[in-house]
N, C-alpha and C positions, 0 to 999 in steps of 0.2 A: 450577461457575460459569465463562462466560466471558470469558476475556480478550480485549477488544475494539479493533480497529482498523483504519488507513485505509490506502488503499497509493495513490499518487499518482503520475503524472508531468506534470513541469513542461516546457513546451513552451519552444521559442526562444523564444516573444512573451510570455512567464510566464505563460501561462493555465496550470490546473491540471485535470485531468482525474485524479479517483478514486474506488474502490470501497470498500466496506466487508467488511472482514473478521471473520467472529464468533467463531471460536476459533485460541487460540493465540498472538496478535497482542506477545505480551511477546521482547525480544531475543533470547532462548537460540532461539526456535522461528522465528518469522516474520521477525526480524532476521534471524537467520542464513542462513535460508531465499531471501531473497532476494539477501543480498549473495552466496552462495554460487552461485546458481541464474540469477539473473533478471539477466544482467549487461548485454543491450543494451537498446537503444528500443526495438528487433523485439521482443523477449520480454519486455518490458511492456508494448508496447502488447497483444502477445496474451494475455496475464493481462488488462487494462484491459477488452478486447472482450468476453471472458466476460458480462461485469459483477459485483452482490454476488458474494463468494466466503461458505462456510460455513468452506472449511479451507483454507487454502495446501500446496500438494506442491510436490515438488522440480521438478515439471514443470505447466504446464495442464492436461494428462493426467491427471495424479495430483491434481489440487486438484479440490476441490470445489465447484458454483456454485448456486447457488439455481434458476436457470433452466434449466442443461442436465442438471441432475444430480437437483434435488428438483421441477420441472417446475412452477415458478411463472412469474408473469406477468414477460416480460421489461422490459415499459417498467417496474416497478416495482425492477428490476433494473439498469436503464443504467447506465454509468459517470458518474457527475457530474462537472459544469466551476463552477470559480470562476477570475474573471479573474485574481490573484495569491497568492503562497506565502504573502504575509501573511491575505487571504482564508480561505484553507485550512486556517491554521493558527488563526483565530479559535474554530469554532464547533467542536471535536473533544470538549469533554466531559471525559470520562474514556478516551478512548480512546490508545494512541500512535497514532502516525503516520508513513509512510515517504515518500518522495518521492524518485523517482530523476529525474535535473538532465540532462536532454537535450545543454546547452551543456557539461557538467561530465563526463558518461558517470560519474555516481556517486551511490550514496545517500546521503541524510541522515534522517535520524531527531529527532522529539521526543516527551514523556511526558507524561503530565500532571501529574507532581509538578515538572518544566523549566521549559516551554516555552519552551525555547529551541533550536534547529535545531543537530544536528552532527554532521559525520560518522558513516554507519554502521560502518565497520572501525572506529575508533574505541570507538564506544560497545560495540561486541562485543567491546574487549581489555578491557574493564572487567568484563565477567559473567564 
């Protein structure tokens, strides 16, 4: 089964620009993966560009994307925008979710048993 989730950035003007990710998305894996990996805007937005991913690597290289990897249709693929982190943070489901803070240069993280936004180092001293 997989553990589903969103990966996000939030821009100076709050808009939100993100993907969806289909496995692995719980703290130990994709938390870590990004606070470890993915630590500027440059290297989210080039995760973002991809668009869906299937799996997160420690690199864009190593990740997995629907469009460049499993050879699906890319507009079905694009990275999606919602005007604010409250937006973003409505319609997720069951999914977590990460969003790395343009003005902040940091991740936050929420679950679906939370929702509530906070820190990623954080939430990964807790797993």
């Amino acid at each position: 089964m997989s553990t589903r989730s969103f990966i996000g950035l939030e821009a100076t003007d709050g808009t939100v620009a993100y993907i969806y990710c289909h496995w692995d998305g719980y703290l130990a894996h994709n938390g870590r993966m990004l606070q470890d990996n993915y630590t500027t805007v440059d290297q989210v937005n080039a995760l973002l560009d991809q668009g869906d991913a299937s799996a997160l690597g420690r690199t864009v290289a190593d990740s997995v994307f629907y469009t460049r990897d499993k050879g699906e249709d890319r507009g079905e693929n694009l990275a999606s925008i919602d005007p604010s982190r409250e937006e973003f943070g409505q319609d997720l489901g069951d999914c977590t979710a990460y969003l790395f803070s343009t003005d902040m240069n940091s991740w936050t993280v929420t679950t679906p048993t939370s929702k509530v936004w906070v820190g990623l180092r954080r939430a990964l001293e807790a797993v």
